[in-house]
N, C-alpha and C positions, 0 to 999 in steps of 0.2 A: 740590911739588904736581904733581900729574900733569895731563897736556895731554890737554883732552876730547877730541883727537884722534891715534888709535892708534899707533904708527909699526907697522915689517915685524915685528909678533910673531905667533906659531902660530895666533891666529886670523882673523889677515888673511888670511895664508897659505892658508889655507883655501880663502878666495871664488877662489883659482885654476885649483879644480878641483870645489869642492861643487857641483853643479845640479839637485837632489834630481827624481825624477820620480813621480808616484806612480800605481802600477799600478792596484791594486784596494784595496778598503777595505771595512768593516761594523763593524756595530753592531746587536748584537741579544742577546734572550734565548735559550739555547739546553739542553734538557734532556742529563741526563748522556750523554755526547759522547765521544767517541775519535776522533782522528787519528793514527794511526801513523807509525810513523818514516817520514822522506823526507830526502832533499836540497832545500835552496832553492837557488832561483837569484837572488835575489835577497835584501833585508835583509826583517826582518819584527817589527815592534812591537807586542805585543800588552799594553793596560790593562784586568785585572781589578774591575770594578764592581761585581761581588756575587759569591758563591759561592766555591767552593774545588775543586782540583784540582790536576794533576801534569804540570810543565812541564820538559823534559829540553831541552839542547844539548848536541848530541855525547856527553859521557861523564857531563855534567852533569845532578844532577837535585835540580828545587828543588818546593818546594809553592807552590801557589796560590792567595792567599788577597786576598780585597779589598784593592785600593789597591796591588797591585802591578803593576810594568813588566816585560815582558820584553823584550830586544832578541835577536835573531837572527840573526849577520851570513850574507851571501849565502858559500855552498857548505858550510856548516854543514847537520848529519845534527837533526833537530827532534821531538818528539813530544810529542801535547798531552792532556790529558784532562782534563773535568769530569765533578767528582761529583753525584750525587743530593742533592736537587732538581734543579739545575740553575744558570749562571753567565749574568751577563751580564755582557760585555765587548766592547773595541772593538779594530779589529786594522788595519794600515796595511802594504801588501805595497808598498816602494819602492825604487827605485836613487837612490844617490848622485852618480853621477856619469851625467848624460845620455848617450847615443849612439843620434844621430835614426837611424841605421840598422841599430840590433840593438834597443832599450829598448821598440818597441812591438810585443812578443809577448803573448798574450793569452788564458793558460790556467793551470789552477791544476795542481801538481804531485800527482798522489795519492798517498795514505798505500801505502808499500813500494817507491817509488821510488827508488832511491839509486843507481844506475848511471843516468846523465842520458843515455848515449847519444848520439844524435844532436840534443839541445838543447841539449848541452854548449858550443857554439859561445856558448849565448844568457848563460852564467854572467858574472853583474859582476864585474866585474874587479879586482884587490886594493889597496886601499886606499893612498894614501902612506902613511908612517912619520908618527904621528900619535897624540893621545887618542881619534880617533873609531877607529880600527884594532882598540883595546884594550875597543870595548864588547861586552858578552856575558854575556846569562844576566840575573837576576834585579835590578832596582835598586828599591832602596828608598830613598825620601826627603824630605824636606817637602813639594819643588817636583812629587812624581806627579801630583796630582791638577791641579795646574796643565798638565802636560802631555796629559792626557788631555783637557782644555778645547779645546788645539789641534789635537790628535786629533782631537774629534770637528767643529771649525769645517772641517777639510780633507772631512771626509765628509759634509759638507754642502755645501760649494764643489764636490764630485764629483756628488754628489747632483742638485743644481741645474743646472748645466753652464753658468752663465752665461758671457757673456764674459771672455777673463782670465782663467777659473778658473785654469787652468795655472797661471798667473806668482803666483798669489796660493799654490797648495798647496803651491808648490816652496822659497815666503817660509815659509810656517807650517811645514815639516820642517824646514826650516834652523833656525828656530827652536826646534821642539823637540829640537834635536841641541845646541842650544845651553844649553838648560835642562837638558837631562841631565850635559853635560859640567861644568856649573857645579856641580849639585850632589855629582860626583864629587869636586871639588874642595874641597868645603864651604862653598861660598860662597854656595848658594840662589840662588833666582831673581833675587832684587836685594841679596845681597851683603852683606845685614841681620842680625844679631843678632835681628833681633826677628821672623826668619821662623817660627819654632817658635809663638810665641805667634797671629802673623799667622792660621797656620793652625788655630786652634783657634776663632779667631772664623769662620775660613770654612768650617768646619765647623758651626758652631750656623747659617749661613746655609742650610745643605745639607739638616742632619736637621730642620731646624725649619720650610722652606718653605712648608708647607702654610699657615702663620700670618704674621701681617706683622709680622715679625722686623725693630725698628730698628737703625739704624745705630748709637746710642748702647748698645745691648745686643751686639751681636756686638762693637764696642771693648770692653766691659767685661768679658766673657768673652777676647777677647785680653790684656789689660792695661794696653791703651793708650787712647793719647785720641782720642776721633771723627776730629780732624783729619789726626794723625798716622796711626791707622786706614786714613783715605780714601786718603792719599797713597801707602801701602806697598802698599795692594789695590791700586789703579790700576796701581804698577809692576810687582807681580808675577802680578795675574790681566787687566792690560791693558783692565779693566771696571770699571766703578764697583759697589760691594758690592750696589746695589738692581736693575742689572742683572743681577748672578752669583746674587741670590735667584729672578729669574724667570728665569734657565736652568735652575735645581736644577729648579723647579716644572715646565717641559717636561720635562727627565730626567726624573724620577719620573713623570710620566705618561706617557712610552714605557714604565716599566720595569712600568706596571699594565700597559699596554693587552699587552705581551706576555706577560704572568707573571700574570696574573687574569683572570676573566670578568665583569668591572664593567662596567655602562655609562658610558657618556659623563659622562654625568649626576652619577654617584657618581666619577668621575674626578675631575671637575672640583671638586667638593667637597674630596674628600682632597687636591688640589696645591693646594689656597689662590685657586680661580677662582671668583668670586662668582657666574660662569654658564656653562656648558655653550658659550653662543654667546663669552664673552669665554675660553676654553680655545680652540675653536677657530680664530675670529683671531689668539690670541697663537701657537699651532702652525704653522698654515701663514705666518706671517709669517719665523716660525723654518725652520721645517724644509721650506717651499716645497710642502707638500704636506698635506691634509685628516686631520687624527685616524684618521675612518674608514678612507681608503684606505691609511695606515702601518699601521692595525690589520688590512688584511686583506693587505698585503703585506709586510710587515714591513721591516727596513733589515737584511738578512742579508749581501746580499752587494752591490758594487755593482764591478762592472769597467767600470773608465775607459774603455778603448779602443776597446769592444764597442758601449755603455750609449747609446741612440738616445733614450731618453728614462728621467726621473730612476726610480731602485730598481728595476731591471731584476734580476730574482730569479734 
């Protein structure tokens, strides 16, 4: 039987030197788009939420289609593009390992970049001998969309700037470095067999939002029983199924207010909100900030370092 407590193996190892930092971050729609090659200097994750497009590392080039990850590691050459209509996605520019006196630089690299020059001092530095060394390029897996949840919790702890945010963003990349490395390994989020199915019930919670989708229907749609349902959601989306119904319903009503010209009103309808006034309390309780002013500001881009107050454009 194994001891609920670890001894010295590769992921303890880790806490040695992982202190994840998170630069900049966004979430937004955005119409057909080009970023040209560049160098990063630091790591860069981006989750595709809708659309399709063409994502290269280095010599690497993959397509871009909903529900995929890409990971970037720092000093890797990058290029991104969406197609027509347009994509939403979310993107997280971070270092892994802290350093209070290079890590708070506070500029995006532009497309044709790749001789870094005199920032080159600022390049993170290379990784121990490790699984997170060997990420790169496109992952596909059960546990994406789970990772994009904490995605987009860290761009709202940016967003907000509450106290702590820090110590809490640097928990949530650790976390998602941890959810990716698992499912490299096949093990899923919680290590289940019944992740594949898990995720088909948290999908009828996602496409089906707008409606009050029970719990005994998205189990029946996984395969499993309510109970068992509840407990494998909790482990792997860290939320109970009726809370991850009313995240989907906020998603979906960023993705109208930036990809339609609906009102409020008709928002609030199509994400399953009995009123315009109960969309807007459930929003800004979420996202610390009013329907209206995400819709005329949008969450495009949002730099840590700089950002004196929340979605600083």
């Amino acid at each position: 039987m194994l001891s609920p407590i670890p001894g010295w193996t590769d992921d303890v190892e880790m806490l040695t030197w992982m202190r994840p930092y998170l630069r900049h971050c966004g979430e937004s729609w955005r119409p057909a788009w080009h970023i040209g090659r560049r160098r990063l200097l630091d790591f860069l994750l981006v989750y595709v939420d809708g659309g399709r497009g063409k994502f290269s590392v280095d010599d690497d080039v993959f397509g871009m289609e909903s529900g995929d990850l890409f990971w970037t590691p720092a000093g890797a050459v990058t290029e991104m593009e969406g197609f027509a209509p347009g994509m939403f996605c979310v993107y997280l520019h971070f270092d892994l390992i802290y350093r209070p006196e290079v890590s708070h630089w506070d500029f995006s690299i532009p497309a044709g970049m790749l001789d870094l020059g005199e920032v080159a001092p600022l390049m993170h530095p290379p990784l121990p001998e490790g699984p997170v060394r060997g990420l790169r390029g496109r992952i596909r897996g059960p546990g994406n969309h789970a990772v994009s949840v904490l995605m987009r919790e860290a761009c709202g702890e940016a967003a907000r700037g509450q106290p702590f945010a820090a110590l809490r963003i640097s928990a949530l990349i650790q976390e998602i470095v941890a959810l990716i490395l698992r499912m490299r390994e096949g093990a899923g989020a919680t290590g289940s067999e019944a992740l594949p199915a898990l995720e088909e019930g948290a999908a009828l919670l996602r496409q089906q939002c707008h409606r009050n989708v029970r719990v005994e229907e998205a189990a029946r749609a996984a395969g499993l029983s309510p109970g068992y349902f509840r407990k494998l959601f909790h482990m792997h989306y860290a939320c109970s199924p009726r809370e991850y119904l009313h995240r989907a319903r906020i998603q979906l009503a960023k993705q109208f207010m930036m990809e339609h010209r609906l009102n409020l009103s008709q928002i609030a309808t199509r994400c399953g909100f009995a009123t315009v006034h109960n969309l807007s309390r459930a929003f800004k309780a979420s996202e610390g900030r009013a329907p209206s002013e995400y819709r005329r500001f949008g969450r495009s881009h949002i730099r840590v370092e700089s950002r004196k107050t929340p979605y600083v454009r």
